[in-house]
C-alpha positions in Angstrom: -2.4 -21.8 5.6 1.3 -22.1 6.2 2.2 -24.0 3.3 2.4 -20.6 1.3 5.0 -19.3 3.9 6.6 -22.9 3.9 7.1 -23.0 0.1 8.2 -19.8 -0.2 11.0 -20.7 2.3 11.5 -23.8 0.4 12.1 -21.8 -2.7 15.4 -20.4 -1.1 16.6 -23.4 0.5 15.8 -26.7 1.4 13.9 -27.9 4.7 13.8 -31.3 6.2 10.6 -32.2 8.1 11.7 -31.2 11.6 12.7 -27.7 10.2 9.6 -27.6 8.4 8.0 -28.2 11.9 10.3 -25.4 13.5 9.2 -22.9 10.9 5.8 -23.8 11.8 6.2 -23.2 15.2 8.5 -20.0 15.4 5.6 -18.0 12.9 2.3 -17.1 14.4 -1.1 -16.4 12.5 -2.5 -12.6 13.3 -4.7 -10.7 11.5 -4.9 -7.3 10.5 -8.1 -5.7 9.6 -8.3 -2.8 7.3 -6.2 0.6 8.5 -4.6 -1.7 11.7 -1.4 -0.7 12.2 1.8 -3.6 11.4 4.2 -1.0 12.5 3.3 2.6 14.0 5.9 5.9 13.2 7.9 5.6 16.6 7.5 1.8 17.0 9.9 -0.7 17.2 9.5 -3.0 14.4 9.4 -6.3 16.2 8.1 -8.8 13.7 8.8 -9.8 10.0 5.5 -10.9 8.5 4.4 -12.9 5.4 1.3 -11.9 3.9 -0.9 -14.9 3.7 -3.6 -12.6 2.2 -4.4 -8.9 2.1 -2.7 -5.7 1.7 0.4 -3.5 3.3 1.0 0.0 2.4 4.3 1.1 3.7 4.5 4.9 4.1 6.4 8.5 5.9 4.4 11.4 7.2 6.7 14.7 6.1 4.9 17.6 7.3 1.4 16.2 7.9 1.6 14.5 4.1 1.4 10.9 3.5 4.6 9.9 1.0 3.4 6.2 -0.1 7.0 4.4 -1.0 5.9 0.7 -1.3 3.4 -2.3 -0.7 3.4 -5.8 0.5 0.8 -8.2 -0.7 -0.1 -11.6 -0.8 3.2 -14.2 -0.3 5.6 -11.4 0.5 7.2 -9.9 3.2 6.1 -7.0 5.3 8.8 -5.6 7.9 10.8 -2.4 8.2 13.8 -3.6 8.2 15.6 -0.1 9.0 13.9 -0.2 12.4 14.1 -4.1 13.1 17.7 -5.3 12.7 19.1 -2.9 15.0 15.7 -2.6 16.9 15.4 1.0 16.9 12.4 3.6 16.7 10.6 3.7 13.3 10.2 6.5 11.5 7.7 4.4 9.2 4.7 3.2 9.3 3.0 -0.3 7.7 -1.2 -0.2 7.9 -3.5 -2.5 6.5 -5.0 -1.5 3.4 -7.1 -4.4 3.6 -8.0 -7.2 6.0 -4.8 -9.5 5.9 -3.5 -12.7 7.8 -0.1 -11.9 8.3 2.3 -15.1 9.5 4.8 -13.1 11.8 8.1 -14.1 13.5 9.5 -11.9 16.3 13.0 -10.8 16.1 14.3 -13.4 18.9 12.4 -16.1 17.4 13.8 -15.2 13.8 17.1 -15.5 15.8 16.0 -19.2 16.7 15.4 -19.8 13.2 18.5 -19.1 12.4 20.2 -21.2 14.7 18.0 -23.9 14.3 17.3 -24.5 10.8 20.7 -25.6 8.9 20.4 -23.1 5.9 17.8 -20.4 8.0 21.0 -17.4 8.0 21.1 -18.2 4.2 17.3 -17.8 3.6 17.1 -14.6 6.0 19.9 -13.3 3.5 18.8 -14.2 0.3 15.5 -12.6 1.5 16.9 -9.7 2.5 18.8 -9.5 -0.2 15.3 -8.9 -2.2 14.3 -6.2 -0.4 17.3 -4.0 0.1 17.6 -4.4 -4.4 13.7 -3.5 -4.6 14.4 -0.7 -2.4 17.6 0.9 -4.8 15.3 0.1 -7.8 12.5 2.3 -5.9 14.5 5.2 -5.0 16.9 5.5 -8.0 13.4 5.5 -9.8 12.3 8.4 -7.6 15.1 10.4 -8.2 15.8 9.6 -12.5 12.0 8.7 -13.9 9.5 11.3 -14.8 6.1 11.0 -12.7 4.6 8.8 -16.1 7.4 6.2 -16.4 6.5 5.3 -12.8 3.3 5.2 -13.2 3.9 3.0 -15.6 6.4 0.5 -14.5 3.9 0.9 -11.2 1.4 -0.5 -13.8 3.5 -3.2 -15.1 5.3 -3.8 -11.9 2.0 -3.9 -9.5 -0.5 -5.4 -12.2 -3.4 -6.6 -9.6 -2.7 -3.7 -7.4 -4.3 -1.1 -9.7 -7.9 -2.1 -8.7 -7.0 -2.6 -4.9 -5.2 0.3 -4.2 -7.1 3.7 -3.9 -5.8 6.3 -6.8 -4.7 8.7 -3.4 -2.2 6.1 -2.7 -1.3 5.1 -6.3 -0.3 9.1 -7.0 1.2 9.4 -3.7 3.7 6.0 -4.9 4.2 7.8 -7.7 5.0 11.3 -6.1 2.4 13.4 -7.7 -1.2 15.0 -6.4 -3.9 12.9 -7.3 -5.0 15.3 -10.3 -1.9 15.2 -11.6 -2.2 11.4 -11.7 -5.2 11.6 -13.4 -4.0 13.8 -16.3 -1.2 11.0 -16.7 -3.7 8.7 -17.3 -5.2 10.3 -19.7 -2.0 11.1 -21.5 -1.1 7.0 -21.1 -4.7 6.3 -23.0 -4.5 8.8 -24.9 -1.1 7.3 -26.7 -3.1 3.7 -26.9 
């Protein structure tokens, strides 16, 4: 339903009923089943989503290997935002890593919003303004934490997304092989 996209709007700034009713009609329901495509390397991101339900793994291919740098789940956003503000080719790529209803707003329409809704440029920074500081914590993580301490704030960060996410694509988050993931684990229980 489009409530949870509606009060998650509403948490940033204040709608009246007709903007309500503009939000509803600018998004559009589409569903992704698992390993669809939001965004392919060379694409164009044209679409912000909100993930109603499922799961988004956002990730590079560097020499034929998969480098797993973030996720999207369930009542937040999905985009790459590198490729959709200046609408330019994507080296990226979002897939489905389970089947999702995604509520997605095309770069003009998002435009519309913006016009439209009294506060909409204020929401569409403030929600930008998420990502991009998620992002810095991410890669200032990648460059001065060991392989366990983000594993673990993966763990503490990403609760739920332990039994959802495939251990290939947890080590590859965390920028190890897959056994080398596993002897962390063993290392983490092992201190318990």
């Amino acid at each position: 339903m489009i409530s949870s996209l509606l009060d998650n709007i509403q948490s940033l700034i204040t709608l009246s009923g007709s903007e309500r009713d503009i939000v509803t009609s600018l998004f559009k329901e589409k569903t992704y089943k698992k390993g669809d495509f939001f965004l392919s390397e060379g694409q164009i991101c044209k679409h912000v989503g909100f993930v109603q339900t499922g799961l988004m793994r956002y990730y590079i291919n560097h020499d034929g290997e998969e480098k797993t740098y973030s996720f999207s789940q369930e009542d937040q956003y999905v985009c790459n935002y590198e490729s959709f503000l200046p609408q330019s080719p994507s080296s990226k790529i979002i897939q489905a890593l389970e089947d999702s209803q995604v509520f997605v707003i095309s770069h003009s329409d998002l435009q519309l919003l913006y016009a439209r809704v009294s506060q909409g440029e204020r929401y569409g920074r403030i929600a930008i303004e998420a990502v991009f500081l998620q992002m810095l914590k991410d890669i200032n993580s990648f460059y001065t934490e060991s392989p366990q301490a983000r594993y673990e704030r993966f763990l503490k960060n990403h609760e739920d997304l332990q039994q959802r996410v495939s251990q290939y694509h947890i080590a590859s988050f965390v920028g190890v092989k897959p056994q080398s993931l596993s002897r962390i684990r063993k290392r983490i229980l092992s201190q318990c």
